[in-house]
C-alpha positions as CSV (number, residue, x, y, z in Angstrom):
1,X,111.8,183.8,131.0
2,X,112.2,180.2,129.6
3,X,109.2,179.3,127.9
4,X,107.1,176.6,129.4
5,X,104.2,174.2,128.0
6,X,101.4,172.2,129.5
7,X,99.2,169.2,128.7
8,X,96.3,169.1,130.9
9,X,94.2,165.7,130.2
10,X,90.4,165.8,131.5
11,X,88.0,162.7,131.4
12,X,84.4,161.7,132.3
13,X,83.8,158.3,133.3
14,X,81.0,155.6,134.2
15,X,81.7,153.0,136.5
16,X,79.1,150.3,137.7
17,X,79.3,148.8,140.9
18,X,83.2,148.2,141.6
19,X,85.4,148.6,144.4
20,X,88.3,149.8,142.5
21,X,90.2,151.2,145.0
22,X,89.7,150.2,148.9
23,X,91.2,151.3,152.1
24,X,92.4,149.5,154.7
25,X,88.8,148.3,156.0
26,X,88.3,147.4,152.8
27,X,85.9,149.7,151.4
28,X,85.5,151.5,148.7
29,X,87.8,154.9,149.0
30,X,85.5,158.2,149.5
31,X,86.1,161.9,149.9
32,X,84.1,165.0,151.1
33,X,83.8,167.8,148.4
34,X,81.0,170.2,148.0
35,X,79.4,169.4,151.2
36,X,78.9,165.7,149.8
37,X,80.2,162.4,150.0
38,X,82.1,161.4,147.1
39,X,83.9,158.1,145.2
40,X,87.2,158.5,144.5
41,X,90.3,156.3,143.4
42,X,92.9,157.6,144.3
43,X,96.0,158.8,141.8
44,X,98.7,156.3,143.3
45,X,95.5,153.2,142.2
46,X,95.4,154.8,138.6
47,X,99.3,155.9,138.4
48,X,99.5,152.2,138.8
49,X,97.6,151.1,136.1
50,X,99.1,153.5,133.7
51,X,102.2,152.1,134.7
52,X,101.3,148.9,133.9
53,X,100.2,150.0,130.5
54,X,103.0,151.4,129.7
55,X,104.8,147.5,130.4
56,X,102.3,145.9,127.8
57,X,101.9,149.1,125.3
58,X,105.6,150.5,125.7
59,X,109.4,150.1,124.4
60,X,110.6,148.0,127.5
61,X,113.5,150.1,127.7
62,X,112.1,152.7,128.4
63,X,110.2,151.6,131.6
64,X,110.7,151.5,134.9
65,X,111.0,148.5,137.8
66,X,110.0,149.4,141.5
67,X,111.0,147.0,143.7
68,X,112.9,145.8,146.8
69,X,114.7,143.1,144.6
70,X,116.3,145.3,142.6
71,X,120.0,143.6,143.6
72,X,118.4,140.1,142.2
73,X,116.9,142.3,139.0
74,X,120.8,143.5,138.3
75,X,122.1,140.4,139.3
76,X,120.1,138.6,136.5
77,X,121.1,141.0,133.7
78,X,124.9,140.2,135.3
79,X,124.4,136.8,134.5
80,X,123.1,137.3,131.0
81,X,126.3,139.4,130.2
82,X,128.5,136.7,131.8
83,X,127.3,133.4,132.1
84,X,130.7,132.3,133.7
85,X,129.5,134.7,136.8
86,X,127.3,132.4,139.1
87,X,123.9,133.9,140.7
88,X,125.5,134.0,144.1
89,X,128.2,136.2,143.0
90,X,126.2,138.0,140.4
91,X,124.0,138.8,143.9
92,X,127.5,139.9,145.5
93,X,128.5,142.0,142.8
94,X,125.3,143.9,141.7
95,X,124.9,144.7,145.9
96,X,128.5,145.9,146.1
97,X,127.6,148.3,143.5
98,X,124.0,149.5,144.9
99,X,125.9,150.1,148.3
100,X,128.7,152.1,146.6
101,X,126.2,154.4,144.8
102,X,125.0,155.1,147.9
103,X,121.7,153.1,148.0
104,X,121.4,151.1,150.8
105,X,120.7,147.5,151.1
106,X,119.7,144.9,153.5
107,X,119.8,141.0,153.2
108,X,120.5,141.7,149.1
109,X,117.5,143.9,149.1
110,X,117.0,147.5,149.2
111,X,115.4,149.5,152.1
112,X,112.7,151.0,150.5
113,X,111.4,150.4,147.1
114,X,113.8,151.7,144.4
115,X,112.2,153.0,140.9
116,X,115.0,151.9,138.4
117,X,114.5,152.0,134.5
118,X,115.7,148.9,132.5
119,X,118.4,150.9,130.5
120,X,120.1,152.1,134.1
121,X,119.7,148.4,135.2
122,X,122.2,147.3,132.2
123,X,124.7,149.9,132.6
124,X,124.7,148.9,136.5
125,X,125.2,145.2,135.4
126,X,128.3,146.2,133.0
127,X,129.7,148.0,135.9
128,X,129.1,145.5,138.6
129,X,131.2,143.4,135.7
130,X,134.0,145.5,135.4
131,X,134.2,146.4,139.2
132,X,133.9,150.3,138.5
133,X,133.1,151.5,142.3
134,X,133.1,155.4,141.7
135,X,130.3,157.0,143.3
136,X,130.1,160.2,141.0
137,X,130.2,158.0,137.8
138,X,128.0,154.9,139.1
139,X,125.0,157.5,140.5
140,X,125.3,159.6,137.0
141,X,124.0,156.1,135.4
142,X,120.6,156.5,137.6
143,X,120.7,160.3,136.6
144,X,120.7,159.4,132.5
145,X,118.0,157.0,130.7
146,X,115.4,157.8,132.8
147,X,112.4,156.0,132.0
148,X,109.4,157.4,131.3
149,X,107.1,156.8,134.1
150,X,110.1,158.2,136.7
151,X,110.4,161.2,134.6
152,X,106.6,161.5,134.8
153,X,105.9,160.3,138.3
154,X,109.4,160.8,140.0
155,X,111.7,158.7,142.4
156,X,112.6,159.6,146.1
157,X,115.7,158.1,147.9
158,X,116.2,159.3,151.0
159,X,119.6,157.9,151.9
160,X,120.7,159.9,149.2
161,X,118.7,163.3,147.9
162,X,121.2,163.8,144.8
163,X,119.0,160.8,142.9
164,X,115.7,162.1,144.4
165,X,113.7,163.0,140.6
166,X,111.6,165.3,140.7
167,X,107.9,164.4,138.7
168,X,107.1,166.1,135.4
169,X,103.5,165.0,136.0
170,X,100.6,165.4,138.2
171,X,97.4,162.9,138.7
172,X,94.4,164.2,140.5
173,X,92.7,161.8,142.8
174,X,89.3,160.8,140.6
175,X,86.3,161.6,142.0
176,X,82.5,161.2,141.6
177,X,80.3,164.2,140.1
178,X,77.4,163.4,142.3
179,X,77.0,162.5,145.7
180,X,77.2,158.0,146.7
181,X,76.0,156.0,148.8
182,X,78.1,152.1,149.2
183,X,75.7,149.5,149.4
184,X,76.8,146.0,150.5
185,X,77.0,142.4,148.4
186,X,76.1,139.2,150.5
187,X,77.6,136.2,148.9
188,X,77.7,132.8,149.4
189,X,80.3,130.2,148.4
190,X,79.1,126.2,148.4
191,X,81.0,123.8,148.5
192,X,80.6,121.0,146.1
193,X,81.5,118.3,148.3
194,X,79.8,118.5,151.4
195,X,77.1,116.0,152.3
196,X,73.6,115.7,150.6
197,X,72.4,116.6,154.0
198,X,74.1,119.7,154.5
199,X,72.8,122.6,152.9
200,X,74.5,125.3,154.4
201,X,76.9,127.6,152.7
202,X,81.0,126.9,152.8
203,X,81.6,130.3,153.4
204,X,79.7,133.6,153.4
205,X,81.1,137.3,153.5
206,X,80.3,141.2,152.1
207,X,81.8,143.3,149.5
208,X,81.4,147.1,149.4
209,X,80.5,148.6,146.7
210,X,79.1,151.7,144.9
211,X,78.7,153.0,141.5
212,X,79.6,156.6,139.9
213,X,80.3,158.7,137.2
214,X,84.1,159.9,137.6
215,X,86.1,163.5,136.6
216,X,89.4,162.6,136.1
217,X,92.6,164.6,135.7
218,X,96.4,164.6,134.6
219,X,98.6,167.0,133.7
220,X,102.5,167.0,132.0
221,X,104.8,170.0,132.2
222,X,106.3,169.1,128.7
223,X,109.5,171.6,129.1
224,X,110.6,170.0,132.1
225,X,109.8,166.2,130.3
226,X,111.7,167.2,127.7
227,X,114.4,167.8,129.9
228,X,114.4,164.8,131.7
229,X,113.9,162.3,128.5
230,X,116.5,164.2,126.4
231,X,115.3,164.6,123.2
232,X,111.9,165.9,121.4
233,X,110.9,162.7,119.7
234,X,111.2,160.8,122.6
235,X,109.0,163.2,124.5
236,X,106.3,163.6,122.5
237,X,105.6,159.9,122.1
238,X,106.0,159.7,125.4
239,X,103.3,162.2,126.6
240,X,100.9,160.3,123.6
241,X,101.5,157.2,125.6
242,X,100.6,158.9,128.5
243,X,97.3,160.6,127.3
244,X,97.0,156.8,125.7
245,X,97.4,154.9,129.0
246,X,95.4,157.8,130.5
247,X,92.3,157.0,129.1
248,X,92.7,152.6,128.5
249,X,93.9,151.5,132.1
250,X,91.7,150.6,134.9
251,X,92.9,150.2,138.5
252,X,92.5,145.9,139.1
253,X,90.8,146.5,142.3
254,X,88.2,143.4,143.1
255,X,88.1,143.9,139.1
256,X,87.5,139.9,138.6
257,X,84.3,140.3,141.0
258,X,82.8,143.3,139.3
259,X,84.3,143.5,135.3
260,X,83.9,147.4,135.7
261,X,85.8,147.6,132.3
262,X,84.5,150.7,131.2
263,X,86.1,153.4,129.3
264,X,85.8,157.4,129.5
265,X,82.8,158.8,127.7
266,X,84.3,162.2,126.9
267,X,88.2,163.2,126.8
268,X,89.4,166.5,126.8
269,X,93.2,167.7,126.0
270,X,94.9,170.8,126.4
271,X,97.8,172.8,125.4
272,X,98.2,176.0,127.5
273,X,102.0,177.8,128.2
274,X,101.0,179.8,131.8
275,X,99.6,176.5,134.0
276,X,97.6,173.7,134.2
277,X,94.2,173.4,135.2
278,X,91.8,171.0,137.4
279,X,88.9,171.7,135.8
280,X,87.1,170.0,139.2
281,X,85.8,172.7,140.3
282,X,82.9,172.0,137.2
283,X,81.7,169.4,139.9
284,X,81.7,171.5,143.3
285,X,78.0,171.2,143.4
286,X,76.8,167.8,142.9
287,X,75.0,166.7,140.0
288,X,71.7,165.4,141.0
289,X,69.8,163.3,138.4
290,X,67.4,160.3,138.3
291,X,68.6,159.7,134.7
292,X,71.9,159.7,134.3
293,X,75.1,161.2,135.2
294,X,77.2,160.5,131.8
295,X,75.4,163.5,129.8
296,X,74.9,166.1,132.8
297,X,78.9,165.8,133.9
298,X,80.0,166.2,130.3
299,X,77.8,169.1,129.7
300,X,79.2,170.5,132.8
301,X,82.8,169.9,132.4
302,X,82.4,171.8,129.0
303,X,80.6,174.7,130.7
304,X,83.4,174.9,132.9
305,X,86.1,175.7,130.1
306,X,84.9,179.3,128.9
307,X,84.6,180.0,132.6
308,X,88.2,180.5,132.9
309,X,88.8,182.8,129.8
310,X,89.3,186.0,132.2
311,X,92.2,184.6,134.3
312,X,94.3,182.5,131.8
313,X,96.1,182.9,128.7
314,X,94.2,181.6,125.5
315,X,95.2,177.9,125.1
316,X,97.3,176.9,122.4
317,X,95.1,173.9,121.4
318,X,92.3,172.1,123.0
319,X,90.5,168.7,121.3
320,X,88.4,166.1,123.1
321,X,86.5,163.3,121.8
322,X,82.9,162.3,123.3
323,X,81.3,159.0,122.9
324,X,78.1,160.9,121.5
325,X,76.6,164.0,120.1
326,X,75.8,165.4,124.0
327,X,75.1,168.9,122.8
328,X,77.9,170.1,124.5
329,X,79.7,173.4,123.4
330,X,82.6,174.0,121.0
331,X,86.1,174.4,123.0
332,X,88.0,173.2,120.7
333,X,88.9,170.5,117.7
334,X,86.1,167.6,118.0
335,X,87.8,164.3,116.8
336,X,86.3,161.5,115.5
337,X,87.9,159.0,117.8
338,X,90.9,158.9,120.7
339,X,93.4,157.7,118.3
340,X,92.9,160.9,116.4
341,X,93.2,162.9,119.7
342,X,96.4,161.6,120.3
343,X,98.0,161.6,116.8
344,X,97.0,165.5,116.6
345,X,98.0,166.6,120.1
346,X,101.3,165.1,119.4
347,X,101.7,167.1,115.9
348,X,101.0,169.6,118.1
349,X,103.5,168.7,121.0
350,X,106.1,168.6,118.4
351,X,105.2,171.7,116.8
352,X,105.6,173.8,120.2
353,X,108.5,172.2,121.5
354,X,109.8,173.2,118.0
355,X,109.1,176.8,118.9
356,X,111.0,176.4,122.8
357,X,113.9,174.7,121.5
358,X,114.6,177.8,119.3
359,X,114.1,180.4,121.7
């Protein structure tokens, strides 16, 4: 049996009153677990923002575009290759080529939002230039340079399965360790020109709110990453920006109203080779507290680890990284600060994938 390795990531996180993540009422996303109600963000808010950090932190190249103009995208590298090739036809061309590798368009946009990487883009472009129409060859482009956030979160295309990718990753839905209540902001907006006699408000409205103290989870299969990106090097940077973007983004949600620009409190990484593991189950019974959550959910996240001893295999390597001295437990290496995290889980990435590349 082909060897396999894991990377589960697990974090503990304060938030203040925010509305990260809202549904379509407009409040704050919640979810039933342990018989009480809890905050959550959901993975697709926080897959968002790691996207989005791996735009400002990442190589460009190596990143993907989701979009419905991805015929205009193309059609603007067309005209950078060429600039004797006008916009209309560079629009022309780079559709032509969409619709013969089988991805449909509409009005020079595509039917559904396309995940793309920049690299496949260019090789596109070229083709759309030198009017290469072969279906095999022109979908093997959007096979090869995958990006790393399709590799890690996948691309689905119905019209055409073949370019369907599966994800190498998995993002848990973050939710509170304790049980919420929402509570409601009344503001008031004045307007700065109305009369001296009129004192009423320009506008008035809510904003649902609540504050919590999040577990949050992520997880990589590395062997079929490493797959998918080609090469080891690639890969292991690749999962450190991912462990990186992991714990820096934030979902944007109402973020301008609330600054909830917090970071985790404790970070925990693991290396195991028979399956990942949601360590959630830490937080089945609410944490009750009238002092805090921060210390109580790291002490219990770390309880949870030696829990699961009998039924898995002894992890390869486990470090984490708390913002203080908690009392918490040794499960592992106990860094001195997140950089170190990273740099050692990817000596450590490189190391293993060392060991399944010569097997």
């Amino acid at each position: 049996m082909r060897s396999r390795l894991f990377l589960d990531v697990h974090a503990v996180q304060t938030v203040p009153p925010a509305n990260i993540n809202r549904d379509d009422t407009g409040s704050p996303k919640t979810a039933q677990y342990g018989g009480a109600t809890r905050a959550r963000v959901s993975s697709q808010s926080w897959k968002r923002a790691m996207r989005r950090y791996f735009n400002d932190e990442g190589d460009i190249g190596n990143v993907g575009i989701r979009s419905l103009e991805i015929v205009r995208y193309i059609a603007g590298k067309i005209t950078k290759m060429d600039e004797s090739i006008s916009m209309e036809t560079a629009m022309e061309l780079a559709e032509k080529t969409l619709n013969a590798a089988k991805i449909s368009t509409k009005d020079k946009k595509t039917k559904a939002l396309f995940f793309i990487s920049d690299k496949q883009a260019e090789k596109l472009a070229k083709f759309a230039i030198e009017k290469i129409d072969d279906k095999k060859e022109l979908q093997q482009v959007l096979k090869d340079e995958q990006s790393i956030d399709i590799a890690l979160f996948g691309r689905m295309l119905a019209d055409d399965p073949s370019l369907n990718e599966d994800a190498s990753s998995q993002v848990a839905h973050a939710i509170s360790t304790h049980a919420i209540e929402s509570e409601f902001d009344f503001f008031t907006a004045v307007d700065d020109l109305a009369p001296e006699d009129n004192q009423g408000a320009g506008m008035l409205g809510t904003i649902e709110y609540n504050s919590s103290t999040l577990y949050r989870y992520a997880n990589i299969a590395l062997h079929e990453f490493v797959k998918q990106l080609g090469d080891k090097e690639s890969t292991v940077n690749a999962a450190k920006l991912f462990v990186e973007a992991f714990i820096n983004s934030m979902p944007t949600g109402k973020i301008n109203s609330f600054a909830n620009q917090t970071l985790p409190q404790a970070v925990v990484v693991t290396l195991r080779t028979d399956r990942p593991v949601n360590m959630v189950s830490a937080f089945e019974k609410p944490i009750k507290s009238n002092d805090g959550y921060v210390e109580k959910s790291v002490k219990r996240l770390f309880e949870e680890y030696p829990k699961y001893d009998g039924m898995l295999e002894e992890p390869l390597f486990t470090a984490y990284y708390t913002f203080g001295d908690y009392g918490v437990q040794e499960i592992g290496k106990n860094e001195n600060s997140t950089k170190e995290l990273i740099n050692d889980l990817g000596e450590k990435i490189n190391q293993y994938l060392d060991k399944i590349e010569q097997e």
